[in-house]
C-alpha positions in Angstrom: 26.6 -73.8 34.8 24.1 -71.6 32.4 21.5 -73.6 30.0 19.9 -71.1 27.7 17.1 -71.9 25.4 16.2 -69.5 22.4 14.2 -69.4 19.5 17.3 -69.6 17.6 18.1 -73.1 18.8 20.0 -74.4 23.0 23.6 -73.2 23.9 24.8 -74.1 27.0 28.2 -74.9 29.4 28.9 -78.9 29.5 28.3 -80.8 32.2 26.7 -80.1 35.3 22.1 -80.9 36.4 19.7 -81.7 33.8 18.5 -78.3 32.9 21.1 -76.2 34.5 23.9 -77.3 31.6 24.1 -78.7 28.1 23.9 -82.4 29.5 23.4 -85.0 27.2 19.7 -85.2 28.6 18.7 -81.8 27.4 20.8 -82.6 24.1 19.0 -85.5 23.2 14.9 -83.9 24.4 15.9 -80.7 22.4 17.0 -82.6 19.1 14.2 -84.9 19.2 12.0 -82.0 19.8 13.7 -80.1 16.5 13.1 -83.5 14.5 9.6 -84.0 15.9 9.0 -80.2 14.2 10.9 -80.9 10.6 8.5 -84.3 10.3 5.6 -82.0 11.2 6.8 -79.2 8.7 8.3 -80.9 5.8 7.9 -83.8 3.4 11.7 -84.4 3.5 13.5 -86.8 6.1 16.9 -86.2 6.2 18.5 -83.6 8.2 22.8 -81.9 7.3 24.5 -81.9 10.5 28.1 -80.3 11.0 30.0 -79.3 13.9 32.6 -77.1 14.9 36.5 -78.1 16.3 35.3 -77.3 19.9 36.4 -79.8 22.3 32.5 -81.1 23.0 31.8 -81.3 19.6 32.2 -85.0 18.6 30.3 -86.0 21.8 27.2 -83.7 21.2 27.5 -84.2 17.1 26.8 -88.1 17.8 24.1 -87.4 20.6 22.2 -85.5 17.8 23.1 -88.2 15.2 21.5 -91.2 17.4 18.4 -89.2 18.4 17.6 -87.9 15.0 18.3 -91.7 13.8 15.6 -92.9 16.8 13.0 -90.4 15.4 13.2 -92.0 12.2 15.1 -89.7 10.3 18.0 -90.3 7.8 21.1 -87.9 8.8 24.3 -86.5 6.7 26.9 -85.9 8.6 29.4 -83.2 7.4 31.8 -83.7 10.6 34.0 -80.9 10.8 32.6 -78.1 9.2 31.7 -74.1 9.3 28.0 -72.9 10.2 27.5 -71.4 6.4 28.9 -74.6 4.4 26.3 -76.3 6.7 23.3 -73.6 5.2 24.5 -74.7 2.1 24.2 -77.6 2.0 20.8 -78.4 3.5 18.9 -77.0 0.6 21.9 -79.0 -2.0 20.8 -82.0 -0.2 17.1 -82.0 -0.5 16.9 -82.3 3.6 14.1 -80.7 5.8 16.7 -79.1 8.0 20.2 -79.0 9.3 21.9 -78.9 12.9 25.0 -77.0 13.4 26.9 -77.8 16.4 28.6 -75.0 17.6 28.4 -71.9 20.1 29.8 -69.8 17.5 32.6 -67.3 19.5 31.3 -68.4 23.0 34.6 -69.8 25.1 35.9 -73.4 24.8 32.8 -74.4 27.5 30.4 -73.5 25.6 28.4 -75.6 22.9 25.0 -75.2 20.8 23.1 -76.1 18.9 22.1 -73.8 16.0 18.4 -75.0 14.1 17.8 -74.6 10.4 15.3 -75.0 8.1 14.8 -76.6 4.6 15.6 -73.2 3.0 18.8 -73.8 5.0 18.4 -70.7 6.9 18.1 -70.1 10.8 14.3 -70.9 11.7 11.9 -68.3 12.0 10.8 -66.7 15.6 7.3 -68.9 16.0 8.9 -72.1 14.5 11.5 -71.9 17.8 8.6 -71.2 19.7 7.4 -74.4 18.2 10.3 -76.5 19.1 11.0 -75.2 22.6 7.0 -76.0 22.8 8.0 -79.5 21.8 10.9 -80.0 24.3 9.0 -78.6 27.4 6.2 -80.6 27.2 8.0 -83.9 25.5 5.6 -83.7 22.3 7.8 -85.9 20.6 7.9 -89.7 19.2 10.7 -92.1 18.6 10.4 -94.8 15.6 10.0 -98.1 15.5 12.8 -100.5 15.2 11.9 -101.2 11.1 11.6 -97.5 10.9 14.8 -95.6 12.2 16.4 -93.9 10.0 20.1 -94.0 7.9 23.2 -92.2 8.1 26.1 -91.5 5.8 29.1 -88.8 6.0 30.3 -86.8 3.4 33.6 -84.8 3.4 33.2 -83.0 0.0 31.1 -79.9 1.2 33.7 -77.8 2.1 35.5 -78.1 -1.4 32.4 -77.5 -2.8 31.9 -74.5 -1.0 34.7 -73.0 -1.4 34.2 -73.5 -5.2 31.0 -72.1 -4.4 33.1 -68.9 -4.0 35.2 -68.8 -6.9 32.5 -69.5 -9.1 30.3 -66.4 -7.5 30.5 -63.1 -10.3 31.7 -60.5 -8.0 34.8 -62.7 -7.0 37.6 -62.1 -9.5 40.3 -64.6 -8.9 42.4 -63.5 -11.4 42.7 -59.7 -9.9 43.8 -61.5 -6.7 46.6 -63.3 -7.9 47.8 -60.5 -9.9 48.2 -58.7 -6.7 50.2 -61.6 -4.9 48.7 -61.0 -1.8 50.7 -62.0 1.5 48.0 -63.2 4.1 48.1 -64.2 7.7 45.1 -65.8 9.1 44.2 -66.6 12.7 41.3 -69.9 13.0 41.3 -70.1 16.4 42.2 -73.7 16.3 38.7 -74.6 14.6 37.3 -75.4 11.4 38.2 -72.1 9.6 41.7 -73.7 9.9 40.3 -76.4 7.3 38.6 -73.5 5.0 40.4 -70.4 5.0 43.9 -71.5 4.3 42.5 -73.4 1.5 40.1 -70.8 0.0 42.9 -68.1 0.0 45.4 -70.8 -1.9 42.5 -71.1 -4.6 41.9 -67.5 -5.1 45.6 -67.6 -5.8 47.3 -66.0 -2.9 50.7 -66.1 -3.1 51.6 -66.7 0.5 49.4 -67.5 3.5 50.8 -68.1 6.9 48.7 -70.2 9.2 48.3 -68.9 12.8 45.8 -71.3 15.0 44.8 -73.1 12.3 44.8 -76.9 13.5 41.5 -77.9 14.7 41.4 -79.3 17.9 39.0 -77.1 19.7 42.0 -75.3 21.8 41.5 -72.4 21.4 44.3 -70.2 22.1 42.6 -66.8 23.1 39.0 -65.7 23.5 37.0 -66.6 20.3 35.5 -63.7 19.5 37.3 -62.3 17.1 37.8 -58.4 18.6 41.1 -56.4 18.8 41.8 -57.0 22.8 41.6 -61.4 21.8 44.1 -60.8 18.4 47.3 -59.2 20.0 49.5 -62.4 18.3 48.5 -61.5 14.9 48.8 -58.1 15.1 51.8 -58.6 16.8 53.1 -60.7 13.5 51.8 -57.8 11.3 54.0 -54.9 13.0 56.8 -56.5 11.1 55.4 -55.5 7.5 55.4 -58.7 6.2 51.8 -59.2 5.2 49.5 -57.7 2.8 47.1 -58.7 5.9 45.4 -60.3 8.4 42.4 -62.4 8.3 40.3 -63.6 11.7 37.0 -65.8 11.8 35.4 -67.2 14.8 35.0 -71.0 15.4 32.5 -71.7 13.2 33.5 -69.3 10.2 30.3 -67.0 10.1 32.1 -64.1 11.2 35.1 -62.0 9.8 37.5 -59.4 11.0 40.7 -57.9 9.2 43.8 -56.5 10.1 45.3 -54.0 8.3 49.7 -54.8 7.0 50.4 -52.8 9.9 48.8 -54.8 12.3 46.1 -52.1 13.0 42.7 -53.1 12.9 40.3 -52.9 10.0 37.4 -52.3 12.4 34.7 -55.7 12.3 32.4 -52.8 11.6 33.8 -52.4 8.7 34.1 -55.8 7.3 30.4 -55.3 6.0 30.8 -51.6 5.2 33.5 -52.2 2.9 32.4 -55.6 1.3 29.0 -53.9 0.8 31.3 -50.6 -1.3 32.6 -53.1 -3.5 29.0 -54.7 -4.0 27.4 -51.7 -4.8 29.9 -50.4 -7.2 28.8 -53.0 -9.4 25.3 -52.9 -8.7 22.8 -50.5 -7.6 20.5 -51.7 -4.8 19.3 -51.7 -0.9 21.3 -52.9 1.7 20.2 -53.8 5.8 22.4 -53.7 8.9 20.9 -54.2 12.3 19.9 -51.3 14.3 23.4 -51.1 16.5 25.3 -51.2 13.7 27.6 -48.5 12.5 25.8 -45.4 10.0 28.9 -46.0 7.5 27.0 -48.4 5.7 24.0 -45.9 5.1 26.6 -43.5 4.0 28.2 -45.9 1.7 24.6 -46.7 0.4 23.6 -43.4 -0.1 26.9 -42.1 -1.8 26.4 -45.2 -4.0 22.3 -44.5 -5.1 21.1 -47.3 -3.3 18.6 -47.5 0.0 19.3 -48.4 3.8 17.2 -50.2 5.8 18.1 -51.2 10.1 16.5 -54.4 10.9 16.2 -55.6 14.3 19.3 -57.2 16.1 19.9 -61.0 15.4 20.1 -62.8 11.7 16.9 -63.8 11.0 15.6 -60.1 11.8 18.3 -58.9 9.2 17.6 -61.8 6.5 14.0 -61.0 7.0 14.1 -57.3 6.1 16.9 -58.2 3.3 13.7 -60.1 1.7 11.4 -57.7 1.9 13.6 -55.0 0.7 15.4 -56.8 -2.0 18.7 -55.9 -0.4 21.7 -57.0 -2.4 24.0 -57.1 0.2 23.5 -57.3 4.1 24.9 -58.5 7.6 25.6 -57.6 11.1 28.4 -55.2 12.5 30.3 -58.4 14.2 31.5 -58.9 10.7 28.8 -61.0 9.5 28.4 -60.7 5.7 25.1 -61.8 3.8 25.2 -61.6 0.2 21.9 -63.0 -0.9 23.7 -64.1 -4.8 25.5 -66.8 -2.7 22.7 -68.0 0.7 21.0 -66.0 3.5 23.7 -66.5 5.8 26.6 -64.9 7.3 29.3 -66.9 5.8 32.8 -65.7 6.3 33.9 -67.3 3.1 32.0 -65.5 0.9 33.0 -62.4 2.6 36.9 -62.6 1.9 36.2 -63.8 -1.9 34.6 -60.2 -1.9 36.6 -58.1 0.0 39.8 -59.5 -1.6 38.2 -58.8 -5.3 38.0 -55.4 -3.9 41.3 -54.9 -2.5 43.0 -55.9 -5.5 40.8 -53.3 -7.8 41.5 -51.0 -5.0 45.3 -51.3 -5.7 46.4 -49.8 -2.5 47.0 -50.8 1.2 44.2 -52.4 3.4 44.7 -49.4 5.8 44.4 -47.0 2.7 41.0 -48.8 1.9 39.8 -48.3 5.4 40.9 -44.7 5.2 38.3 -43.8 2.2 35.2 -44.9 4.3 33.8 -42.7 7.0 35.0 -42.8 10.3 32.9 -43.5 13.3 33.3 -45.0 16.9 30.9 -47.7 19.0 31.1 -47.1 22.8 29.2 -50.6 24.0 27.8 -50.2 27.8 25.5 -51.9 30.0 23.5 -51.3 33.0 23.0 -54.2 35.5 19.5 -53.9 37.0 17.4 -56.1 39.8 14.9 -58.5 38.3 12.1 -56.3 39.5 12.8 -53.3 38.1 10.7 -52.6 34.7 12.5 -52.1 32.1 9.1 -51.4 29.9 8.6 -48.5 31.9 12.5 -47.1 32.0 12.5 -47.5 28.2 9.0 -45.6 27.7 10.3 -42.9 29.9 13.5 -42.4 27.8 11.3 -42.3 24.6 9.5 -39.7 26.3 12.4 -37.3 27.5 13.9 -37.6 23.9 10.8 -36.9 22.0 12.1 -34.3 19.6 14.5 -36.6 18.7 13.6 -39.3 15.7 13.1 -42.2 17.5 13.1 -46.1 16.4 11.4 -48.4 18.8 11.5 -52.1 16.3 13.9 -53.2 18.6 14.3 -51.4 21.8 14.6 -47.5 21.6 17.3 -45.7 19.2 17.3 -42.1 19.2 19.1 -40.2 16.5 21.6 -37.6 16.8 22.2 -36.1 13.2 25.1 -38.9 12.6 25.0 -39.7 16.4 23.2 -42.1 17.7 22.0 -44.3 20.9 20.6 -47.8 20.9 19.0 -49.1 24.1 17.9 -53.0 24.2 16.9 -55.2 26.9 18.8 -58.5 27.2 16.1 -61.2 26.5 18.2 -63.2 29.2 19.5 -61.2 31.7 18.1 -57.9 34.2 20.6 -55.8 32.4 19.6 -53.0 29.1 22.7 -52.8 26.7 23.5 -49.0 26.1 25.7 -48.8 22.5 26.0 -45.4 20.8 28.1 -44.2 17.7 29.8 -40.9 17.0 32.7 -39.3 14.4 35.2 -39.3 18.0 35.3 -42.2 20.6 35.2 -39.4 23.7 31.6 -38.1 22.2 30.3 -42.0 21.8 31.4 -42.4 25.2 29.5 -39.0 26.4 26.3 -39.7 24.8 26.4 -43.2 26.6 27.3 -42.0 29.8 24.6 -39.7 30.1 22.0 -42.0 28.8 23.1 -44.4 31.5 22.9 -41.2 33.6 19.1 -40.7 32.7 18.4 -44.3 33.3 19.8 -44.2 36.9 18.0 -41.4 37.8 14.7 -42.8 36.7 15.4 -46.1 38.2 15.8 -43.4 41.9 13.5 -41.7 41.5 11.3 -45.3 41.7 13.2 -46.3 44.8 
């Protein structure tokens, strides 16, 4: 069983000891501790719940529901829903937060819950401090009978997101349907089985074929939408069929394509080519976490505007999109944040883009991914013992590579020319995550292999 508590909110397997799983114990001290912090932090009472398809969901949505209820707080209930629809709503509602259930492309056993606040983004780094605070020591207090609060569901927020889309200026729907797309879409048998068939029939696609799009949380391959989990739809796509394929994970923040000969688009990419079409229509800034691919500052810079890495995880990223006035953002695991529409990766928003520019494109999707720059990840790790430092083995690395430019916001990157390495330290695990990026997959792999070849040596010569 594994119970991890972040800043960003609890995930967890089910079942299992208090503490040691997502039991309902450590559901209900950890929601009362989030609603303990929104009565602290805002003058608004309700909260925006929604939940992925996963099998736990309704049992951990309804343990939320009754303890937000006992702290006194009135709760809307958005049932089976996607992680941005939730973000957007919050802030539509008036509401001093929202909880998402879901552990976003973790597998089936897996569930979380993801913390928002009023702004309906994910909270900052000290406000989880605050609420982890809250839940350790049980700073928390139920209400009184007269005093607990209301709750009503409502089922219109994903039509009103996806109008939310087609009413966005970059999305033309009219150059989609004059292209009369052919679309296949994998929703791992969640929510984006609810959303994405019905966005893509309002942008006008002529045809979409469904592929694991009833939610009932079985998911029929890992959810994490990467090329080893999609063989099916590829599979379907060999036979020419489709225009092409569209993946999201369970809760529809993420987004991967497949080009109409089954090949992948590269989730890289999805951000890369979204943020093309963004900038050809508007100069500006954009940010990408630090082990995310160069394309995008090539694409920036080709197109006049300024790149910016932020730190790994969202709220690093929707940070420095703030304070650089990026117009278009995200993550390399196909998360797309376009500030016109929320700060939050929201899968939606991301095809209503990317199939604008498809059709203005006027060729193949594996043409479009032809005309951006071409670079590989190699993603390693090195498994250490819990008393090794990795402080020290990091410090020593900087030191060896001095000559090199060097980022250390988030770990140590050292720059090649267009070659790069990215060293992190899991903030759960003894392990440091090695990823590197080069124009060939054998010269990622190289530059990896011999960083992991200086760490091993540093970590004998401490032996």
């Amino acid at each position: 069983m594994a119970l991890i508590k972040s800043i960003s909110g609890i995930r967890g397997t089910i079942g299992g000891k208090p503490g040691e799983g997502l039991t309902p114990l450590d559901i209900v001290k950890f929601s009362a501790a989030y609603g303990a912090w929104v009565l602290e932090n805002s003058d608004q009472k309700k909260i925006v719940i929604g939940r992925d398809a996963r099998l736990s969901g309704e049992m951990v949505a309804q343990l939320v529901t009754q303890t937000l209820l006992g702290m006194g707080l009135d709760v809307v209930d958005l049932g089976l829903s996607t992680t941005p629809t939730v973000e957007l709503a919050v802030p539509r509602e008036n509401a001093g937060g929202g909880i998402i259930v879901t552990a976003s492309h973790n597998p089936i056993q897996w569930n979380a819950l993801k913390l928002l606040n009023k702004q309906g983004e994910f909270i900052s780094d000290s406000e989880g401090q605050e609420v982890l605070r809250k839940a350790a020591t049980d700073d928390f207090l139920f209400a009184e009978v007269r005093k607990l609060g209301t709750y009503s569901k409502n089922d219109d927020y994903l039509d009103y997101h996806i109008q939310h889309v087609l009413d966005l200026d970059l999305v033309d729907r009219e150059a989609i349907a004059e292209r009369k797309f052919k679309i296949i879409v994998d929703c791992v048998n969640s929510t984006g089985g609810l959303a994405v068939p019905r966005l893509l029939k309002a942008l006008g696609v002529e045809l979409v074929e469904e592929l694991f799009c009833e939610p009932n949380g079985e998911f029929p391959h890992n959810p994490e939408p990467l090329p080893e989990h999609l063989r099916d739809i590829s599979l379907k796509l060999e036979n020419g069929n489709y225009d092409l394929g569209i993946v999201v994970d369970p809760d529809v923040d993420r987004l991967a394509f497949l080009n109409e000969d089954g090949s992948f688009f590269g989730e890289e990419y999805t951000l890369v080519a979204v943020a093309d079409y963004v900038l050809s229509q508007k100069t500006g800034n954009t940010v990408s976490n630090l082990s995310s691919t160069r394309a995008l500052r090539d694409v920036t810079d080709k197109r006049g505007g300024q790149y910016q890495a932020a730190a790994v995880g969202e709220v690093n990223v929707v940070n420095q999109m703030k304070a650089t006035d990026a117009i278009i953002g995200g993550e390399g695991n196909g998360g797309i944040i376009y500030p016109e529409s929320h700060y939050g990766r929201d899968a939606l928003v991301g095809i209503g883009l990317f199939l604008t520019h498809l059709a203005k494109f006027g060729k193949t999707t594996s043409r479009l991914r032809a005309s951006y720059p071409n670079y590989f990840i190699s993603k390693n790790k090195i498994e250490l013992t819990p008393t090794i430092n990795v402080d020290g083995i990091l410090d020593r690395i900087k030191l060896k590579y001095q000559k090199y430019p060097i980022n250390t916001l988030d770990g140590v990157k050292i720059e090649f020319d267009k070659e790069w390495v990215h060293l992190r330290k899991s903030n759960t695990e003894p392990i440091i995550r090695i990823y590197s990026e080069s124009e060939t997959s054998a010269t990622a792999d190289h530059l990896a292999n011999k960083i992991m070849l200086d760490i091993k040596e540093i970590i004998a010569e401490k032996s």
